[in-house]
C-alpha positions in Angstrom: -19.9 -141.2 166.4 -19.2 -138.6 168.8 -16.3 -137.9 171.0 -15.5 -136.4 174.2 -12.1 -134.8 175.1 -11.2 -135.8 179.0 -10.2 -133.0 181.1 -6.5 -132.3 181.8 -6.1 -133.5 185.0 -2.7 -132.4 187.5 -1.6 -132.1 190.9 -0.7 -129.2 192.7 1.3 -129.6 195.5 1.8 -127.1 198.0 4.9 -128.3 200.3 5.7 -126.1 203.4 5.9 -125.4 207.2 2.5 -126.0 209.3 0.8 -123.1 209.8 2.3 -121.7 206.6 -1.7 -121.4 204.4 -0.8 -124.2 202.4 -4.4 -125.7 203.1 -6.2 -122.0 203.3 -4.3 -121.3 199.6 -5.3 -124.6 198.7 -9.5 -124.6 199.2 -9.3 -121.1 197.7 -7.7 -122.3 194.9 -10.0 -125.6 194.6 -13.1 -123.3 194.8 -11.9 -121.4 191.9 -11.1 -124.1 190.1 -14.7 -125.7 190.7 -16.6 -122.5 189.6 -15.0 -123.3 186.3 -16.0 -126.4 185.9 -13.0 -128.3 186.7 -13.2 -131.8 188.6 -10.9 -130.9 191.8 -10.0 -132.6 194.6 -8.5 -131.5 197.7 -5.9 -133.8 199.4 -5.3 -132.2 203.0 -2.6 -133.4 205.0 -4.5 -133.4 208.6 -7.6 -135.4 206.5 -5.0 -138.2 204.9 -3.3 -138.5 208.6 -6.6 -139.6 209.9 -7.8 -142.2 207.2 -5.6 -143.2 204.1 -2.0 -143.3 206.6 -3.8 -143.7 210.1 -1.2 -145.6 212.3 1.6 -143.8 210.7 4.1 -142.1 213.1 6.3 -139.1 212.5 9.6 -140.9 211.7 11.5 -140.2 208.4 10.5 -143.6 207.6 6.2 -142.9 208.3 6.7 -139.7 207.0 8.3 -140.5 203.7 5.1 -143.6 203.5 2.5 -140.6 204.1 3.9 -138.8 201.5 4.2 -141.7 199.0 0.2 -143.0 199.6 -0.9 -139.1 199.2 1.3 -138.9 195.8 -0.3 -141.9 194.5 -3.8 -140.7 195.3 -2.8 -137.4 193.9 -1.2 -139.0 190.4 -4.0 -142.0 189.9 -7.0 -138.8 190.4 -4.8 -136.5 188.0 -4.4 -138.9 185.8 -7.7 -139.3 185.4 -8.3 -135.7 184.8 -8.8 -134.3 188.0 -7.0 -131.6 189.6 -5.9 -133.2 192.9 -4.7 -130.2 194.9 -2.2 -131.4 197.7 -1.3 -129.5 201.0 0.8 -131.2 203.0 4.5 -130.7 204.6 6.5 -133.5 202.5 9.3 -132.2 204.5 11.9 -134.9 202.9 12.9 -133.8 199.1 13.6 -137.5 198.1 10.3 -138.1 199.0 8.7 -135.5 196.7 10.8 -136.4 193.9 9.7 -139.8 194.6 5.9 -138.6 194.0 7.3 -136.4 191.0 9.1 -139.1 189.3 5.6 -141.3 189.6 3.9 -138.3 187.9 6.3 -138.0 184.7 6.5 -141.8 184.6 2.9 -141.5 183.7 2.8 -138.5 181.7 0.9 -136.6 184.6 1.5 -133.0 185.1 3.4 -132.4 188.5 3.6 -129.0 189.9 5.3 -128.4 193.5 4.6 -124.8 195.0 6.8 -123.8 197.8 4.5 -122.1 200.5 7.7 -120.6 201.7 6.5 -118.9 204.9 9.3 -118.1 207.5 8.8 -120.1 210.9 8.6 -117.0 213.0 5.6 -116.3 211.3 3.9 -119.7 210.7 4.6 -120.1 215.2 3.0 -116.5 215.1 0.3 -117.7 212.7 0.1 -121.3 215.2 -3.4 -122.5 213.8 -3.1 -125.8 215.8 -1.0 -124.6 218.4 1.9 -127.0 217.5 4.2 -124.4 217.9 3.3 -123.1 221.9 3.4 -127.0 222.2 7.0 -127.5 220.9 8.0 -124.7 222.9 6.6 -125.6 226.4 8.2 -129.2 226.0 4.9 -130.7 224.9 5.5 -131.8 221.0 9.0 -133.2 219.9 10.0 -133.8 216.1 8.2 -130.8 214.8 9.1 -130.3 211.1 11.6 -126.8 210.6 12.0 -126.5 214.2 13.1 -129.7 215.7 13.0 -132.0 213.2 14.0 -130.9 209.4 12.0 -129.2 206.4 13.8 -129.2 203.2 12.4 -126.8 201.1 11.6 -127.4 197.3 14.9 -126.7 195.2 13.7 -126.1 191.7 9.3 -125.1 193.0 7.3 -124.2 190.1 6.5 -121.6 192.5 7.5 -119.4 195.3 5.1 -118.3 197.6 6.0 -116.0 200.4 2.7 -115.9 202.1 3.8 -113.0 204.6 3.7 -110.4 201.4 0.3 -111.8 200.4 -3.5 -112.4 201.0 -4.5 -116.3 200.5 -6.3 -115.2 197.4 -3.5 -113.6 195.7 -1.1 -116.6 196.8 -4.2 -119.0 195.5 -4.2 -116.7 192.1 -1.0 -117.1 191.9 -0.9 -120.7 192.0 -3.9 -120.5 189.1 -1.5 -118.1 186.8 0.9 -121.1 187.1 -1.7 -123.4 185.8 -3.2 -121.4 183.3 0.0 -120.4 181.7 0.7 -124.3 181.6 -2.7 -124.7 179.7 -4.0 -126.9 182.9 -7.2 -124.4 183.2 
């Protein structure tokens, strides 16, 4: 009789302003992660929007129900020993701890990575020009402008992606990982 030891599986996810890198620091990170082997998944906020919480609205209400579906993928996948990597805004902390409470209530390690980029550089940054919207009148409710962001209190990590490259704020994210014997 042989046996086979089951990956460790985890989510990783990286809460924080749009435009911020959280999906760039996240497919760097996933690509690592797959040369290594690893089974990894990549849960991208924009992708989920479209499919898994189409219909959904922005109101605290949609938003906190977007982040819930994402955290169940997330927890089912990493319980089943994949690394579910998860870049999405979450702006609401109750509805993080929601999706961290699911993780521990199933022995499934959680870790949430502040992509802590300032706003004035994420509108500079603008990747889907959300921000020149908001300011010509064009887009209301835009989270950490109009419309809150509450940032992670106790993050597993910090990353202040102004100081950084994507792959040293991806590496970073591995080191947390690795030093958690996830990788």
């Amino acid at each position: 009789m042989t046996t086979t030891s089951r990956a460790q599986g985890a989510t990783v996810w990286l809460a924080g302003l749009p435009s911020a890198g959280k999906t760039t620091i996240g497919r760097i990170l996933a690509g690592r992660l797959r040369s290594q082997g690893h089974r990894v998944e990549v849960l991208d906020g924009d992708e989920i929007r479209r499919f898994l919480s189409a219909g959904l609205g922005f109101s605290r209400a949609d938003r906190h129900t977007n982040a819930q579906r994402i955290g169940l993928v997330a927890e089912v996948l990493a319980r089943n020993g994949v690394l579910a990597v998860v870049p999405v805004i979450a702006p609401y902390a109750d509805s993080r701890e929601a999706v961290r409470k699911r993780h521990e209530a199933s022995g499934t390690p959680y870790l949430e990575v502040h992509v802590a980029t300032p706003v004035e550089v994420c509108s500079e940054r603008d990747v889907k020009g959300l921000y020149a919207r908001q300011a010509a009148g064009r887009l209301k409710g835009l989270t950490g402008v109009d419309d809150p962001y509450e940032p992670p209190v106790d993050p597993a990590l910090t990353l202040e992606t102004q100081g950084q490259t994507p792959e040293e704020s991806a590496g970073a994210v591995y080191a947390v990982l690795a030093a958690r014997g996830l990788v």
